[in-house]
N, C-alpha and C positions, 0 to 999 in steps of 0.2 A: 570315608567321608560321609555326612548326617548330614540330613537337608538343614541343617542352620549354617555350616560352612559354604553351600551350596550358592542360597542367598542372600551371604553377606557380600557387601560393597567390597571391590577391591580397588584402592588407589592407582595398581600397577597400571588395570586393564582400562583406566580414566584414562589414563596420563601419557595411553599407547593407541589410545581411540584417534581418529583423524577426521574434522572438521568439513563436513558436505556441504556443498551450496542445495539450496532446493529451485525448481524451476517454477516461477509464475507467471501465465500468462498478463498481459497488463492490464486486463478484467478484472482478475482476480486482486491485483492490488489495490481497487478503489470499487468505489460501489456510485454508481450513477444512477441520478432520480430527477422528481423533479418536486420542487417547493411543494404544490398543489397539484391533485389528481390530476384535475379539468382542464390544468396549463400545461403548458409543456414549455413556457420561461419562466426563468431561466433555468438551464438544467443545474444540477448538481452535484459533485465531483468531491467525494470526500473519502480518505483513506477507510477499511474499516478498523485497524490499529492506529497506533499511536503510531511518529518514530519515519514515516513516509516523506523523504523531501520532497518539494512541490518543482524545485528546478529542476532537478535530475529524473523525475519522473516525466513531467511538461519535456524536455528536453527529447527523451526517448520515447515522446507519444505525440509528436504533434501535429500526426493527420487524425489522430483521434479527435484531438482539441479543436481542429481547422475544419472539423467532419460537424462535430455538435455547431459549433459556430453559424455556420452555413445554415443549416438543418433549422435549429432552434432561435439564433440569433444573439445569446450570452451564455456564459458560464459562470458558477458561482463554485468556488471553491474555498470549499469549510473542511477546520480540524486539521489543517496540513501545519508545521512544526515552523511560522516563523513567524520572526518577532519584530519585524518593522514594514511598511512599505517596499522600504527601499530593497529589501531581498525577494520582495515580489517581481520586482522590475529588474 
């Protein structure tokens, strides 16, 4: 066998691979700032991909949410994937 059989793609070894979840803490799925250095409202809460639901994540984070709330007194959340009001609420 010659290093070009070596690495060539093979479909078997795709097609026999098995699909891992990866683990992220829920830091690492959004990046939190805030508008302006000197302020600290409102904070900032924006995926840094695309592709992030905002309910499902809100959902599984919401003493993060109720922590800033407190703390800063709003949230502003940009770039998250919806397309009306009404799936904000």
């Amino acid at each position: 066998m010659n290093l070009q059989q070596l690495k060539k793609p093979s479909l078997k070894r795709i097609a026999n691979s098995k699909r891992r979840g990866i683990k992220l803490s829920p830091k690492e799925l959004i990046k939190i700032d805030s508008i302006q250095p000197e302020s600290k409202l409102p904070v900032v809460i924006q995926p840094p991909r695309e592709g992030l639901n905002l309910v499902s994540w809100a959902a599984d984070n919401r003493e993060l949410i109720e922590t800033h709330l407190l703390k800063e007194g709003g949230i502003l959340f940009r770039n998250f994937q919806l397309n009306s009001i009404g799936e904000f609420e």
